[in-house]
C-alpha positions in Angstrom: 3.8 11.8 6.0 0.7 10.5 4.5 -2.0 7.6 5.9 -3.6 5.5 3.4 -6.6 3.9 4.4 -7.1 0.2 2.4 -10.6 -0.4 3.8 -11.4 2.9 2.3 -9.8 2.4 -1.2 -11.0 -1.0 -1.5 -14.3 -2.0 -2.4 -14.4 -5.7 -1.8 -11.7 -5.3 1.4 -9.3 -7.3 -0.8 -6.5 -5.5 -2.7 -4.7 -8.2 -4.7 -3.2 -6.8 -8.2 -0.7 -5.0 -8.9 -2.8 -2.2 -10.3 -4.6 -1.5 -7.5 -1.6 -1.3 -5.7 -0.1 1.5 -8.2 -3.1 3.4 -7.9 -2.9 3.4 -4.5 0.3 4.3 -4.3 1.7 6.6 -6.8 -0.2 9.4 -6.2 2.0 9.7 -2.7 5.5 10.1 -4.5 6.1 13.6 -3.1 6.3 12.8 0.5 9.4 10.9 2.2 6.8 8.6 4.8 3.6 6.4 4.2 1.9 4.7 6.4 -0.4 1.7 5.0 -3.5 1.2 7.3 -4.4 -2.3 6.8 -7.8 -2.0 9.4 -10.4 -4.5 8.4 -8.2 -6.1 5.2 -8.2 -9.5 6.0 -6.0 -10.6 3.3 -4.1 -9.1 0.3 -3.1 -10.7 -3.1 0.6 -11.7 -3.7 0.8 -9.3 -6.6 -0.4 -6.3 -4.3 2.0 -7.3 -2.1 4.6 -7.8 -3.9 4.1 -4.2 -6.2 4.0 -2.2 -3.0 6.6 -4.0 -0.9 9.2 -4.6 -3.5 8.8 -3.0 -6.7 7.5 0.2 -5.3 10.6 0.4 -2.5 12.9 -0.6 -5.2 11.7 2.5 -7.2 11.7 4.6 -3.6 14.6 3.8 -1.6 14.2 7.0 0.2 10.9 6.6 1.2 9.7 4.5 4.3 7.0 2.5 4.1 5.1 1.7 7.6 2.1 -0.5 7.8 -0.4 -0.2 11.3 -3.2 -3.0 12.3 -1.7 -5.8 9.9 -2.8 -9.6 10.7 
C-alpha cells in the first residue's frame, strides 16, 4: 500500500488537470492499494477527478483506491 500526500504534490493546494493527476498517480502502478490523502485540498478540478476516479480505475480494476480527510 502506498499514501500519497496532495498537499505535498501540489503547489497551489489545487490539483485540477488531468496531468497532474497522471503524474501523481502512475508512478504507484506496482502496488495493489493507494490511499489519496486529501489534507488541506480544499477543492479539486473535474478533470483531476475524473482521471483518477474513472479513467485511472478503469485502467486498474485490481487496485483499490481509498481517499482519507476528504471535504
Amino acid at each position: 500500500m502506498i499514501e500519497i500526500k496532495l498537499k505535498y504534490l501540489c503547489k497551489n493546494k489545487y490539483p485540477m488537470s488531468r496531468s497532474e493527476a497522471r503524474r501523481i498517480i502512475e508512478s504507484s502502478n506496482a502496488v495493489k492499494e493507494i490511499t489519496i490523502d486529501f489534507e488541506d485540498i480544499d477543492n479539486i478540478g473535474q478533470a483531476f477527478c475524473h482521471e483518477i476516479f474513472v479513467v485511472f480505475q478503469n485502467k486498474n480494476p485490481k487496485m483499490k483506491l481509498n481517499f482519507v480527510n476528504a471535504k
